[in-house]
DRENROBA-716287 format. One line per 8 residues: number of its first residue (from 1); their letters; for each residue x, y, z of N, C-alpha, C. Coordinates in steps of 0.2 Angstrom, whole numbers. Example, Ala and Ser with C-alpha at 12.3 -4.5 7.8 and 13.67 -1.06 7.14 Angstrom:
1> AS> 66,-28,39,62,-22,39,66,-16,39; 64,-11,35,68,-5,36,64,0,39 $
This chain:
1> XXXXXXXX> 71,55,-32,67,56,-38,71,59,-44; 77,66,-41,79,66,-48,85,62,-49; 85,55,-46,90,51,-49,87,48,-54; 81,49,-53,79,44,-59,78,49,-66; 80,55,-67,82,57,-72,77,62,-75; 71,63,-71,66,70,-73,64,73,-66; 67,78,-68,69,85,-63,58,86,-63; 57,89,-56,52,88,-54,47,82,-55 $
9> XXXXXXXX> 51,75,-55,45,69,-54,41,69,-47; 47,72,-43,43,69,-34,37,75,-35; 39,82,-37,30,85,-35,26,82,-42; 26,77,-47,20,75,-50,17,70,-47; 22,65,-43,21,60,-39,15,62,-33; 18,66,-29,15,70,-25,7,70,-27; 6,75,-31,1,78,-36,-4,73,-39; -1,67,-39,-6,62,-43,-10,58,-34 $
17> XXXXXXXX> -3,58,-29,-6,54,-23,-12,58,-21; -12,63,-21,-16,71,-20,-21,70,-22; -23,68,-27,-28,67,-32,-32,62,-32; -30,56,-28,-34,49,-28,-40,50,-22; -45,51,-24,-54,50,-21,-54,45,-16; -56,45,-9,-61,37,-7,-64,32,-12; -70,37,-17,-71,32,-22,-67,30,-25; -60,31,-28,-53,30,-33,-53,22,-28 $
25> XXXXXXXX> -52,22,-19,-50,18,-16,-56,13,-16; -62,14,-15,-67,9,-14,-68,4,-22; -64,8,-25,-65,8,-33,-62,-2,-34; -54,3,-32,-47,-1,-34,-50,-7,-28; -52,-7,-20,-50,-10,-15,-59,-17,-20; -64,-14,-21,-67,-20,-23,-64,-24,-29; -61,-21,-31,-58,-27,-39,-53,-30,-36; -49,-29,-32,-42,-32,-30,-42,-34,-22 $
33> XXXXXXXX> -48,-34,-18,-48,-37,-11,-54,-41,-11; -52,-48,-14,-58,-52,-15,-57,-56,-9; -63,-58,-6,-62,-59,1,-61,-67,-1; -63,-71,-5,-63,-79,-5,-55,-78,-7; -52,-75,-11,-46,-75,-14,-39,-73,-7; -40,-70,-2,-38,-69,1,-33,-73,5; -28,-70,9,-22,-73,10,-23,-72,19; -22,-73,24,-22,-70,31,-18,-74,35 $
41> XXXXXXXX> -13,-69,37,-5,-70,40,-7,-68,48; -5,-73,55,-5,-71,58,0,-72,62; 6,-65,64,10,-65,67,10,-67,76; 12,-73,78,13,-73,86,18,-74,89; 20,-67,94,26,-68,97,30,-75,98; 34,-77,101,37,-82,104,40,-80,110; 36,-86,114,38,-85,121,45,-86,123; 50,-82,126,55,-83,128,53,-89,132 $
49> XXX> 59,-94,134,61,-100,139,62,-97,146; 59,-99,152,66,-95,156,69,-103,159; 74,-103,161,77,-110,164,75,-114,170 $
């Protein structure tokens, strides 16, 4: 953080993450997790071969 050039940015960083409420999150997650709009990835192994 102070590479980026202001000396105590990580504890403001810190201090804001600190700060964010369940409602903050139920807030953000209904505006931006629209369930029709949704994308859903599902990862399945691959089966090794045996000879």
């Amino acid at each position: 953080f102070e590479m980026l050039g202001e000396k105590g940015l990580k504890d403001k960083y810190f201090e804001g993450i600190r700060k964010v409420t369940p409602q903050d999150v139920r807030r953000v997650a209904q505006k931006y997790l629209i369930e029709d709009k949704r994308t859903v990835g599902i990862l399945v192994p691959v089966k090794k071969h045996t000879p």
